[in-house]
C-alpha positions in Angstrom: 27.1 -9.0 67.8 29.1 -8.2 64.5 31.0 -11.6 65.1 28.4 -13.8 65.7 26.7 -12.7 62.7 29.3 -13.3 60.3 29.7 -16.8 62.1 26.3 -17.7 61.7 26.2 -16.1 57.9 29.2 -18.4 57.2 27.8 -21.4 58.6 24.6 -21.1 56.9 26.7 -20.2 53.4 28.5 -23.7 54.2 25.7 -25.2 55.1 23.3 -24.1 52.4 25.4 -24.3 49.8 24.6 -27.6 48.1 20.9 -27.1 48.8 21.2 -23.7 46.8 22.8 -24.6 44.1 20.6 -27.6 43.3 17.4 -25.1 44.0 19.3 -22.6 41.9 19.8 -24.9 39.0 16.1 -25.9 39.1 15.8 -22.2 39.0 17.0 -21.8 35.8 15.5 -24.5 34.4 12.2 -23.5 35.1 12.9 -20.2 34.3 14.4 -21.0 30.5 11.5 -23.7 29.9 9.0 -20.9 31.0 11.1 -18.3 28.9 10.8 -20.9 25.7 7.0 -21.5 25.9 6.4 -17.6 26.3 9.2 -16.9 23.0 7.5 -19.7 21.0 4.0 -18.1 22.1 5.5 -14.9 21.2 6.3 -15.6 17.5 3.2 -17.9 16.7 1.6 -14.5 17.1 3.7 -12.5 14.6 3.3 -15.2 11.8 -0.3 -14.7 12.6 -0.1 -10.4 12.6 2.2 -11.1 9.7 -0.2 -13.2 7.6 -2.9 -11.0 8.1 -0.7 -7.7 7.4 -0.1 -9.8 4.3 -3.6 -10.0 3.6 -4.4 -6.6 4.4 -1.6 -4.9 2.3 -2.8 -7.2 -0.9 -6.5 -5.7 -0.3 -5.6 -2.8 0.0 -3.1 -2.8 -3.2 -6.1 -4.3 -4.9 -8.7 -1.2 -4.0 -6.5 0.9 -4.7 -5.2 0.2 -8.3 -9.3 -0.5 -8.6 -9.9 3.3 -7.3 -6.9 4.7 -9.3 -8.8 3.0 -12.4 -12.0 4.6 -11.5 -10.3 8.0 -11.3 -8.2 7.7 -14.5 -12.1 6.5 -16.3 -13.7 9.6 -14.4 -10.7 12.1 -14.9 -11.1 11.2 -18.9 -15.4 12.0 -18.6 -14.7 15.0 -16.5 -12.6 16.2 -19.2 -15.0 15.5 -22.2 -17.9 17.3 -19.9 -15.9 20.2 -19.2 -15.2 20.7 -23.1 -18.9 20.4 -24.0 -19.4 23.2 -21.2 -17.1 25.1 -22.1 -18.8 25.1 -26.2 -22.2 25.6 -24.7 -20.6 28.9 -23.3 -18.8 30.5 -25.7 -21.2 32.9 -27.8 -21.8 32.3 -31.8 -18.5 35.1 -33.3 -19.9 36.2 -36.4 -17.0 37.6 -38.8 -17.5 40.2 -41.9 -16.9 37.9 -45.0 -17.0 34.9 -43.2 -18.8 31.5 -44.7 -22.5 31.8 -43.9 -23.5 30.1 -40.9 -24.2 26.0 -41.6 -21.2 26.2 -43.5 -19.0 27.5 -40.6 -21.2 25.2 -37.9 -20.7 22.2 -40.5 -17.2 22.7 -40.4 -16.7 23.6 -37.1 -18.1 20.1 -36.4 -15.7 18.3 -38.1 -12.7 19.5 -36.4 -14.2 18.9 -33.4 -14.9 15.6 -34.3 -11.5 14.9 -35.8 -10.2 16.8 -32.9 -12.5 14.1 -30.4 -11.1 11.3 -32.4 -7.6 12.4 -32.4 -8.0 12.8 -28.2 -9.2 9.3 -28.1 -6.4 7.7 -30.0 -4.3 9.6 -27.7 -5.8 8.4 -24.3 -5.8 5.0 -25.8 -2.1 5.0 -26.1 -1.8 6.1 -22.7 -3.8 3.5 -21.1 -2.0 1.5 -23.1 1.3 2.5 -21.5 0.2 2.5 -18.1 -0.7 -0.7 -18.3 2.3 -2.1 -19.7 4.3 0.0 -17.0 1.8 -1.8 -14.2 3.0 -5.0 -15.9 6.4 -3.8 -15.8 6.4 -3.6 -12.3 4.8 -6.8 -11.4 7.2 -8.7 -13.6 9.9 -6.4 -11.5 8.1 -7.4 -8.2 7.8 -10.9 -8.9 11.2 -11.7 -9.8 12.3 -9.5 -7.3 10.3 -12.0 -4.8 12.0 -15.1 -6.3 
């Protein structure tokens, strides 16, 4: 039984042989053709994810320098708020041989004033550096791109 099987596996091999490899050249032209259309499919779909990643990641960027804005504007209230607290609780001293009261307050006022307008000079000249380090980094970013 062994025999005739190999006989009749040999004859169809012979046999089938031109037919197969005609069918198996059609084979892998089908399959490559199909295999194109699906990789061309493929990466229509990651220029599209990639666009709108794109988009996304400039929104974001955008809302966030906008937040980080907001914060540095609030962080700078905050700050003034918690001063004007923090006078409102500290109690009136009153010191033996000191200048009588609306002297003191009177003077008192004007350092803090000068000491409001000197904090204000300041925190302009920071702004003022984080923005030129923001335009820094764009100039970086952009010539970096090109």
């Amino acid at each position: 039984m062994t025999d005739s099987h190999d006989v009749t596996r040999a004859m169809v091999r012979r046999l089938g042989a031109p037919a197969w490899r005609g069918l198996r050249w059609r084979i892998d032209v089908i399959a490559t053709e199909r295999a194109e259309a699906a990789a061309a499919k493929v990466r229509e779909e990651l220029a599209e994810v990639r666009s709108e990643f794109g988009t996304a990641r400039r929104n974001l960027r955008r809302d966030l320098d906008a937040m980080r804005d907001q914060v540095d504007r609030m962080s700078r209230q905050l700050a003034a708020l918690e001063e004007r607290v923090a006078g409102l609780e500290r109690p009136p001293a009153v010191l033996d041989g000191a200048p009588p009261p609306e002297e003191a307050r009177e003077l008192l006022e004007e350092v803090r004033a000068e000491h409001a307008r000197v904090r204000a000079r300041l925190t302009a000249a920071a702004l003022y550096e984080e923005r030129l380090g923001r335009l820094e980094q764009v100039i970086s970013v952009t010539e970096q791109a090109s």
